[in-house]
C-alpha positions as CSV (number, residue, x, y, z in Angstrom):
1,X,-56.2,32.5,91.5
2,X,-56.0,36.0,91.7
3,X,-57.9,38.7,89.9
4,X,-58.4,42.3,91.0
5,X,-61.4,44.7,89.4
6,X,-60.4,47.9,88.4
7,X,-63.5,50.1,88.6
8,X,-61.6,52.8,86.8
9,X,-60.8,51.2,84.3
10,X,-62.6,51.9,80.9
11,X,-62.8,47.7,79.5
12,X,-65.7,46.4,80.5
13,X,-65.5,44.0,83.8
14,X,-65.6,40.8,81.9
15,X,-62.5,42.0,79.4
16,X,-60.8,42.5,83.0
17,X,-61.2,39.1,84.0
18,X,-60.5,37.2,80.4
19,X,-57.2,39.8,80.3
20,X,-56.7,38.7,84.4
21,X,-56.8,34.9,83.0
22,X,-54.7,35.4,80.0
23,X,-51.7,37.1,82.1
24,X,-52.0,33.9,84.6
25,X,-51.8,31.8,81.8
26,X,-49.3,33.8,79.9
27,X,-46.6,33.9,83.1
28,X,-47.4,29.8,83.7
29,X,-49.6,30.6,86.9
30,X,-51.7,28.3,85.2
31,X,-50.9,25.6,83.7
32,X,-51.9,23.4,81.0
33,X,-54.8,21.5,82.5
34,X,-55.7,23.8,85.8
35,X,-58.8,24.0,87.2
36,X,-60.2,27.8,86.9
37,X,-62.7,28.1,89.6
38,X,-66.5,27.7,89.0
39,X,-68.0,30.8,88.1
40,X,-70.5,31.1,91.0
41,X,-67.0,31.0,93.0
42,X,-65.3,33.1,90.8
43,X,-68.4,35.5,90.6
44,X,-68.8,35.5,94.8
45,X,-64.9,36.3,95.2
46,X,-65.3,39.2,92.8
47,X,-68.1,40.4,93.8
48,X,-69.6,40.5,90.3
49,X,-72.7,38.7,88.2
50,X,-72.4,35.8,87.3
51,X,-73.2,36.2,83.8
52,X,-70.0,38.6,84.0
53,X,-67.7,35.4,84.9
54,X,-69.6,33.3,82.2
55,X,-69.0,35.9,79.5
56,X,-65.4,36.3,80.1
57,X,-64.9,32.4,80.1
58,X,-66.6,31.8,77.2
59,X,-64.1,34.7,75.4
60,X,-61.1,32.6,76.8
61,X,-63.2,29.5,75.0
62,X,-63.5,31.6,71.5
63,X,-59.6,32.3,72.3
64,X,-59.0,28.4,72.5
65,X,-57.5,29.3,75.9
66,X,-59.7,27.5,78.1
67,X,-61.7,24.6,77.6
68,X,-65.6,24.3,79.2
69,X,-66.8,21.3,80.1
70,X,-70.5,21.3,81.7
71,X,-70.8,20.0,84.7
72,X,-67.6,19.4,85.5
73,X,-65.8,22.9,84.9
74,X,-63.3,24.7,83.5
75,X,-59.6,23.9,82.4
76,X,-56.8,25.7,80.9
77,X,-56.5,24.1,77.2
78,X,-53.1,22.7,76.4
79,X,-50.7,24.5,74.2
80,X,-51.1,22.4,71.5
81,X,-55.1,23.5,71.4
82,X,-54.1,27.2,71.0
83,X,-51.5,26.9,68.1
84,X,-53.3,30.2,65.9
85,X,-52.0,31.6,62.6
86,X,-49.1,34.4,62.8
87,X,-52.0,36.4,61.3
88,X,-54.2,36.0,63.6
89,X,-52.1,36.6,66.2
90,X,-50.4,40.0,64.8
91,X,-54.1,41.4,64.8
92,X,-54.5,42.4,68.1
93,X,-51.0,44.0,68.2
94,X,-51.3,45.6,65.1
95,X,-54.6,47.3,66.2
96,X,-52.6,48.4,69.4
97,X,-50.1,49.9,67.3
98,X,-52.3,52.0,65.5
99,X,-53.8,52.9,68.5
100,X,-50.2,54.2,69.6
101,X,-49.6,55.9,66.7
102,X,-53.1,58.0,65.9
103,X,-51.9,59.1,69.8
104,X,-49.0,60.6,68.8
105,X,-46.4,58.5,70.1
106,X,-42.8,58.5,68.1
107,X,-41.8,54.8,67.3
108,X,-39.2,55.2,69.6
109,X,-41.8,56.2,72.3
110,X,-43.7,52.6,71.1
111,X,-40.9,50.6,70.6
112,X,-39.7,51.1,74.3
113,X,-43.1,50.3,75.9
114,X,-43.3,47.2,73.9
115,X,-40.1,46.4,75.2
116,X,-41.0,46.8,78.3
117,X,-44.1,44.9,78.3
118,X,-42.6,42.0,77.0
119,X,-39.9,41.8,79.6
120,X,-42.6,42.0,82.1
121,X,-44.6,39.1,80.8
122,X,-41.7,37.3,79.5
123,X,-39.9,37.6,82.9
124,X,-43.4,36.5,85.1
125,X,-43.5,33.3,82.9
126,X,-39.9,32.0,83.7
């Protein structure tokens, strides 16, 4: 698996690595059932605490991205698991919208870099 730390960026480290897991699991570079390393592994490669790796796992648990099984590790949860509400889903990119506009950017301006993003992700996942 492969995760970078960004020391400039402002999220903290364990957002990084949930947001790291998400993409992998977003483009299909993990699939439905994958092992995700143990977090003393995950921690070592990183070079971060392990209460860091912890934390952003069990956000990806909340998510209903991953699922934690003591003792025997992690796995990515299968599609079914994840089904959310349109709602709930919406919430995160409405909050990023707002973000956007209180910036200043033109809906044009927004509407192309949402464009782009999604090519981007939708084009890693085929």
């Amino acid at each position: 698996m492969f995760l970078t730390i960004d020391t400039s960026d402002p999220r903290p480290i364990y957002q990084q690595v949930a947001d790291g897991i998400k993409g992998l699991i977003a483009r299909g570079k993990l699939a439905e059932g994958a092992s995700l390393p143990p977090v003393r592994q995950l921690a070592a490669d990183l070079g971060v605490n392990l209460n860091t790796i912890a934390t952003a796992y069990r956000e990806l648990q909340k998510d209903a991205l991953i699922v934690i099984k003591h003792g025997s590790g992690c796995v990515v949860a299968s599609r079914a698991a994840t089904e959310r509400s349109h709602d709930e889903l919406l919430r995160p990119l409405r909050t990023a919208l707002t973000e956007m506009v209180l910036a200043g950017l033109s809906s044009k301006t927004i509407l192309n870099m949402v464009t782009k993003e999604l090519g981007m992700v939708w084009k890693e996942s085929k």
